[in-house]
C-alpha positions in Angstrom: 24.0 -11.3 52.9 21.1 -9.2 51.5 23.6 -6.6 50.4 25.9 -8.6 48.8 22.9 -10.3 46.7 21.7 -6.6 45.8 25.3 -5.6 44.5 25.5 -8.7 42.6 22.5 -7.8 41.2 23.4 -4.7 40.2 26.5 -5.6 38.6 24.9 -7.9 36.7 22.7 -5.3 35.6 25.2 -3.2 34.5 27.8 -5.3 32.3 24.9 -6.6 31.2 23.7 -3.1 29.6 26.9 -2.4 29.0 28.2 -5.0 27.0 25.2 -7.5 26.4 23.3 -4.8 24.3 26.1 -4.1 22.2 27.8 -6.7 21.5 29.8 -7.4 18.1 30.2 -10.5 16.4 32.6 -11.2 13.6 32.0 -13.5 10.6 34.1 -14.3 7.7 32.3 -15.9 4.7 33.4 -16.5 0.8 32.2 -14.9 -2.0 29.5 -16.6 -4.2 28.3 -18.6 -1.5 24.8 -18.2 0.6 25.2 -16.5 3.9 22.4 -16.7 6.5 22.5 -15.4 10.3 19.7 -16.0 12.3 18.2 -13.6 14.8 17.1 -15.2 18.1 14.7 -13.7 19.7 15.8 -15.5 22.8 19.1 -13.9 22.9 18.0 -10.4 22.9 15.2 -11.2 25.5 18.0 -12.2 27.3 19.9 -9.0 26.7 17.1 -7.0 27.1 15.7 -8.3 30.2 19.0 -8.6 32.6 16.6 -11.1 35.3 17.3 -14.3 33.0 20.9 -14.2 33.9 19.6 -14.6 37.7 16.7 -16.3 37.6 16.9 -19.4 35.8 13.8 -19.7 33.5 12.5 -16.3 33.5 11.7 -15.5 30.2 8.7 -13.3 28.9 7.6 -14.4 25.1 7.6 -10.9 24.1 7.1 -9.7 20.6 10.7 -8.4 19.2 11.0 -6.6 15.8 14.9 -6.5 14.3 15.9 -3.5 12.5 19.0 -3.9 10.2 21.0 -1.5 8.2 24.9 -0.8 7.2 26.6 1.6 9.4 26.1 5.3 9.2 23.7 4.2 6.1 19.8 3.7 6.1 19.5 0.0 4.6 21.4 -3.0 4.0 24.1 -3.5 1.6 22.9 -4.0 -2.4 23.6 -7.7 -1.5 22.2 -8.9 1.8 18.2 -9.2 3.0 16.7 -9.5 5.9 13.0 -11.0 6.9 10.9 -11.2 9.6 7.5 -12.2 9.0 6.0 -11.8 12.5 7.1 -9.9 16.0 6.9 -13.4 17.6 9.0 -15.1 15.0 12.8 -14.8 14.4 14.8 -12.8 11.8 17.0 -14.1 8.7 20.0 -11.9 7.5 20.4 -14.0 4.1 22.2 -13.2 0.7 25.0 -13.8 -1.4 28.7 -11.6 -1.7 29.6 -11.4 -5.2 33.2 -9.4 -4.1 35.3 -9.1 -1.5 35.2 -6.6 0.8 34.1 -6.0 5.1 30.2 -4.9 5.9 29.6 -3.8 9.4 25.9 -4.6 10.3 24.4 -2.3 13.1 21.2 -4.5 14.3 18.3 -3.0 17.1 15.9 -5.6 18.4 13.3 -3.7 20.3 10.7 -5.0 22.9 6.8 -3.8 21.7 5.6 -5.2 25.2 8.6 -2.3 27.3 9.9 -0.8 24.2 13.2 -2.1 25.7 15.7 -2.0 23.0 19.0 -3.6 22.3 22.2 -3.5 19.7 24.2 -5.9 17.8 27.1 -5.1 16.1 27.3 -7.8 13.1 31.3 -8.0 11.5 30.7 -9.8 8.1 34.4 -10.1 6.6 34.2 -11.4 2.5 36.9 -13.3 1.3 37.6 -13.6 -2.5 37.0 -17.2 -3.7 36.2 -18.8 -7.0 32.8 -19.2 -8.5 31.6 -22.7 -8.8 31.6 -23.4 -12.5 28.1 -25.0 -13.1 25.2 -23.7 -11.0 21.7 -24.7 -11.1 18.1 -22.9 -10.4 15.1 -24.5 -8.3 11.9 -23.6 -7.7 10.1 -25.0 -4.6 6.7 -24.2 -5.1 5.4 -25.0 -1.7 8.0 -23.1 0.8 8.1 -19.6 2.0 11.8 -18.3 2.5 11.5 -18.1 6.3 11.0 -21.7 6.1 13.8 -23.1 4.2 16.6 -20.6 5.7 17.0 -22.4 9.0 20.4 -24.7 8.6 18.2 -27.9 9.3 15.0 -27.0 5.9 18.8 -25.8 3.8 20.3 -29.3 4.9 17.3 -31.3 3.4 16.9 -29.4 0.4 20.9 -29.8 -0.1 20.6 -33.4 0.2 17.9 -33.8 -2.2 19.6 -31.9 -4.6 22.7 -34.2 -4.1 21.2 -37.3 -4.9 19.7 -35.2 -8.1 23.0 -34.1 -9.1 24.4 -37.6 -7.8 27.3 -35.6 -6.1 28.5 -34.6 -2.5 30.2 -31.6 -3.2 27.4 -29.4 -3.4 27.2 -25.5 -2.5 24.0 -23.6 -1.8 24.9 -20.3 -3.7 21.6 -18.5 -3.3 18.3 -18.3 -2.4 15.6 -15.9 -2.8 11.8 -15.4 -2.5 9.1 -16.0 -5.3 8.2 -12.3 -4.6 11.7 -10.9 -5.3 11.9 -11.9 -8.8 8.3 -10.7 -10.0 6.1 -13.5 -8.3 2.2 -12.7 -7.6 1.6 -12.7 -3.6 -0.5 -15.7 -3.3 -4.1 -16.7 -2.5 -4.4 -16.4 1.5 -5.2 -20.1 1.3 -3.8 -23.5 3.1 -2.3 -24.8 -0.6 -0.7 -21.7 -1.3 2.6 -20.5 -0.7 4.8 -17.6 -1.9 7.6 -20.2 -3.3 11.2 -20.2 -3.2 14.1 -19.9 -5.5 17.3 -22.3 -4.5 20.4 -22.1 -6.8 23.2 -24.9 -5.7 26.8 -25.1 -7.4 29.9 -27.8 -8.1 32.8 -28.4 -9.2 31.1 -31.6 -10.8 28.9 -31.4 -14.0 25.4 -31.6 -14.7 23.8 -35.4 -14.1 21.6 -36.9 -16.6 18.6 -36.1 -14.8 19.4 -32.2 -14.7 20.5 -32.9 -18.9 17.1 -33.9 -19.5 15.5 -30.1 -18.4 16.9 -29.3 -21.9 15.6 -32.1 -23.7 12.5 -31.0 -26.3 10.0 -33.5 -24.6 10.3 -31.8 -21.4 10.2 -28.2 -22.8 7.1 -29.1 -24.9 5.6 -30.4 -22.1 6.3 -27.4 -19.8 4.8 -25.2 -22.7 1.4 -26.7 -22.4 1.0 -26.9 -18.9 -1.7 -24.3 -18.0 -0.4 -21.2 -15.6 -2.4 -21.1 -12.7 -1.9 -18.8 -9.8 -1.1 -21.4 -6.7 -0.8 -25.1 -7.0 -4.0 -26.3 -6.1 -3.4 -29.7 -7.2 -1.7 -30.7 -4.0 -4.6 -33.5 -3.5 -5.6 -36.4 -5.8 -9.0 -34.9 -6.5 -8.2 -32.0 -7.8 -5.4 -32.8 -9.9 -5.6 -33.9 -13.7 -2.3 -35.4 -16.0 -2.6 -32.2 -17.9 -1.7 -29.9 -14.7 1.2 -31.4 -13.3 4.8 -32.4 -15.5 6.0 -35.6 -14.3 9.8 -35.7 -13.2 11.9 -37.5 -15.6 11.8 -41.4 -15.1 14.0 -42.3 -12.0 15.0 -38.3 -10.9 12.3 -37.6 -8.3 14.2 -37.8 -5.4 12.5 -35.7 -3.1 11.7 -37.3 0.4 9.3 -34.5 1.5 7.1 -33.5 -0.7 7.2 -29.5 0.4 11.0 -29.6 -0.8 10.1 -30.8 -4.5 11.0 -29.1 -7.4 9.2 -27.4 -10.4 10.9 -29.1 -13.3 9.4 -26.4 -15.6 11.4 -23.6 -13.7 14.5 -25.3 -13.3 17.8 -23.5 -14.9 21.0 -25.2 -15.9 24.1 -22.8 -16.0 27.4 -23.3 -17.5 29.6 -20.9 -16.4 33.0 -22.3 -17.9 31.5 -20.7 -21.1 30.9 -17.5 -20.7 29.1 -15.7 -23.2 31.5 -13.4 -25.2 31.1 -9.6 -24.1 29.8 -6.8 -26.6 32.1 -5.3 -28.4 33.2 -1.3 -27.4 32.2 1.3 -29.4 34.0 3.0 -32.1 35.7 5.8 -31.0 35.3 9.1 -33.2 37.2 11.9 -34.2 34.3 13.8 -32.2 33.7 16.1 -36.1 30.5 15.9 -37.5 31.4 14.8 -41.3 30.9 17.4 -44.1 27.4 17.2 -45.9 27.0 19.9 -47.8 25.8 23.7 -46.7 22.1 23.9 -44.3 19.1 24.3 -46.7 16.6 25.5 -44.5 12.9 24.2 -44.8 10.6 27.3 -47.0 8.1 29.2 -45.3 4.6 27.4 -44.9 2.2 29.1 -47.4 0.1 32.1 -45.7 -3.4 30.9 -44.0 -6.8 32.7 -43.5 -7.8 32.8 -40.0 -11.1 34.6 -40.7 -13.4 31.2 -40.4 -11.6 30.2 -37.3 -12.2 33.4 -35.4 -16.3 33.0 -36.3 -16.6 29.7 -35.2 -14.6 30.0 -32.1 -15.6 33.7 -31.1 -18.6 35.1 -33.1 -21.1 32.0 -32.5 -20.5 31.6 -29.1 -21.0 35.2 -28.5 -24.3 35.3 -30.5 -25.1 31.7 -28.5 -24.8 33.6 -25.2 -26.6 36.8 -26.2 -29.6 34.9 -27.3 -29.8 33.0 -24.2 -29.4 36.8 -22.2 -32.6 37.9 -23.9 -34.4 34.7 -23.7 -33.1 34.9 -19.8 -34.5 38.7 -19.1 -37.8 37.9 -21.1 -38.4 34.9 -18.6 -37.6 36.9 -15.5 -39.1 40.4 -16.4 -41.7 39.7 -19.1 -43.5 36.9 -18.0 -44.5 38.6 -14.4 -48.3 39.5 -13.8 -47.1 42.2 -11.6 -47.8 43.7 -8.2 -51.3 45.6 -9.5 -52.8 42.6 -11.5 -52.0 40.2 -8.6 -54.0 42.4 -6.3 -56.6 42.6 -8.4 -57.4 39.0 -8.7 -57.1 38.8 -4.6 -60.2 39.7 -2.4 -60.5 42.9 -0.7 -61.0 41.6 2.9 -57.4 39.0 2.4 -56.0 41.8 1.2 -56.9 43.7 4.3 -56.1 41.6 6.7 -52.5 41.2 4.8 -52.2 44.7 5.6 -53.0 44.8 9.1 -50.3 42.0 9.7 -47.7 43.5 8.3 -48.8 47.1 10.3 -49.1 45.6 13.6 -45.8 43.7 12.8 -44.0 47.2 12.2 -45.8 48.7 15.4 -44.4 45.6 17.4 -41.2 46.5 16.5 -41.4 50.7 16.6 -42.6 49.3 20.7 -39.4 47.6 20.9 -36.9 50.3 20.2 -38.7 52.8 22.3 -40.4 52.0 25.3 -42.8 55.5 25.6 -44.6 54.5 22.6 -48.5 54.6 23.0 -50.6 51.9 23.1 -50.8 50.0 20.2 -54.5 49.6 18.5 -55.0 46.1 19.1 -56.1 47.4 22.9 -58.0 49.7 21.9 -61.9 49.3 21.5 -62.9 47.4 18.6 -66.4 46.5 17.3 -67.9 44.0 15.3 -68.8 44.7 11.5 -71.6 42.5 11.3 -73.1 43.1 15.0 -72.1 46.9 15.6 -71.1 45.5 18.9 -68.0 47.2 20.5 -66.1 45.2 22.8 -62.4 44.7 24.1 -59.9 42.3 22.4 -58.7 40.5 25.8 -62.7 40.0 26.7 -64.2 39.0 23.4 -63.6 35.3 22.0 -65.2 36.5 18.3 -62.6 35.8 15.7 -60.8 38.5 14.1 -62.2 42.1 14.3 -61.9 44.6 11.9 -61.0 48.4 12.5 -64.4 50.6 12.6 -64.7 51.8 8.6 -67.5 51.2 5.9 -66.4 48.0 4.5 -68.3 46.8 1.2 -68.2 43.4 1.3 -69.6 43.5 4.9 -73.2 42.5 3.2 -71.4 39.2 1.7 -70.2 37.9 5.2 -72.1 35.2 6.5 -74.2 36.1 9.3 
């Protein structure tokens, strides 16, 4: 029984790794409509850790970062984005197909607690389908795009937007972060948010409500409204009727306020009339047109450089020898010299300068050769002032001078 639990095990194991961690999923979507595919972290915990299929709620919240890119290339296609904003969090595949066409997505969800990895092979199939003629621009000021891309934040903001545009047969065409189109990254503060960008379509056209964005009242009134960096007037007490534009009368319909609009960044457009394209260029023969034979410019008039070379050569050079003489007198002139410095020094320092550096050379002469003689401090010494002759190592009289007729013996004090 044991064994038959350890093979089970261990073919679970296997077509688990086998076809669990790279698996391939198919989607077909329309063109000029928002696609979103969320990354569960759950499913490749599941994937990567083969014990969940046996033991029924094993699971380790492990962090899991997604990487995405197109086959055999290094990022996503020009029109899909993905997001992730923490390892404990899930990921968003979201954008918008403006042609037809088939994008294989290779995705790798790795483990940072085992470094486990696993792969997911995304089929996203584009089908051609017609634009919906008049679109419309949002900006909710207080979302982040991770937090309107689940279906349930899109299916609030969709319905909002329905009972603005007073239709059912609404699209979400695209949405996009704050940060994307040349937004500042916001204050790291409770009121403030990166915002999100929601354009919806239909087949219907505009309502009143949207009609009055264009209206000259509104637009005045968006033109005096001071710019500010977050919306801090999310609270009573710090707002003001000069910071914040009042919807138009009956069109908030907004049941949460994190999903209402910014009337002064909403855009209407019309797309059943397209603005006329530039016209081509001329084509031309490719022959420069006749204008006459080259007159070429006269020689510039002849120039003395005589005053330039001076002033950039001559009185620099005479700069620098002055400052070479002024230089040598300071370091050779202005010495008192080796004789005059003696002079000025007492006989008896002088001596005793001597001596050091003799018995300093002697010290060293002793080093090199072993069979030198005794040096003269050992020998006997005597006392200038006493007479008295006496060893160094026995006498405790400071220092003794060498026996010779010294003349400012009278001057020592006795």
């Amino acid at each position: 029984m044991a064994g038959c639990e350890n093979w089970c095990f261990f073919l679970t194991v296997c077509a688990v790794s086998v076809f669990g961690t790279n698996a391939e999923t198919i989607i077909t979507i329309p063109t000029g409509r928002l696609f979103t595919y969320e990354l569960m972290r759950e499913t490749f915990q599941s994937d990567i850790d083969p014990r969940t299929h046996l033991y029924v709620g094993h699971f380790h919240d492990d962090p899991i970062i997604f990487k995405c890119n197109l086959q055999n290339f290094p990022d996503l296609p020009e029109w899909l984005r993905f997001t992730q904003r923490h390892p404990k969090d899930n990921g968003f595949l979201y954008g918008t197909p403006v042609s037809p066409g088939k994008s294989i997505i290779e995705i790798h969800a790795v483990n940072k607690r085992s470094y486990d990895t696993a792969k997911l092979i995304l089929v996203i199939k584009i089908n051609e389908e017609k634009m919906l003629p008049y679109q419309a621009e949002f900006f909710i000021e207080q979302r982040e795009i991770e937090k309107v891309l689940p279906p349930s934040v899109q299916g609030e903001v969709k319905r909002d937007l329905q009972n603005l545009w007073k239709t059912e047969a609404l699209e979400i065409v695209n949405i996009t972060n704050a940060l994307d189109r040349g937004g500042r990254v916001p204050l790291p503060l409770a009121t403030c948010f990166e915002g999100v960008y929601v354009k919806v379509g239909s087949e219907k056209y505009f309502s009143d409500c949207l009609l009055r964005v264009l209206t000259p009242e509104n637009q005045r009134q968006c033109m005096t409204l001071p710019p500010r960096d977050c919306n801090f007037c999310h609270f009573a007490k710090n707002c003001s009727a000069k910071d914040i534009v009042k919807p138009p009368g009956g069109c908030n319909f907004c049941r949460i306020p994190s999903n209402c609009i910014t009337w002064c960044k909403t855009e209407l457009f019309d797309l059943t009339n397209p603005e006329p394209a530039p016209p081509a260029p001329t084509m031309g023969s490719g022959i420069l047109e006749s204008g006459g034979d080259f007159d070429p410019p006269e020689s510039p008039p002849s120039r003395d450089f005589f005053p330039d070379y001076i002033v950039t050569v001559i009185v620099p050079l005479v700069i620098a020898i002055i400052l070479c003489v002024l230089l040598a007198y300071i370091m050779f002139g202005r010495r008192e010299g080796l004789s005059k410095r003696n002079a000025k020094t007492d006989q008896i320092q002088l001596y005793h300068h001597h001596t050091i550096h003799g018995d300093t050379d002697e010290l060293r002469n002793m080093a090199a050769n072993r069979s030198a003689p005794l040096p003269l401090s050992t020998l006997p010494m005597f006392n200038s002032r006493t007479g008295e002759r006496a060893s160094p190592l026995q006498s405790d009289s400071v220092p003794l001078i060498m026996a010779q007729h010294d003349p400012y013996s009278d001057t020592l004090p006795r």
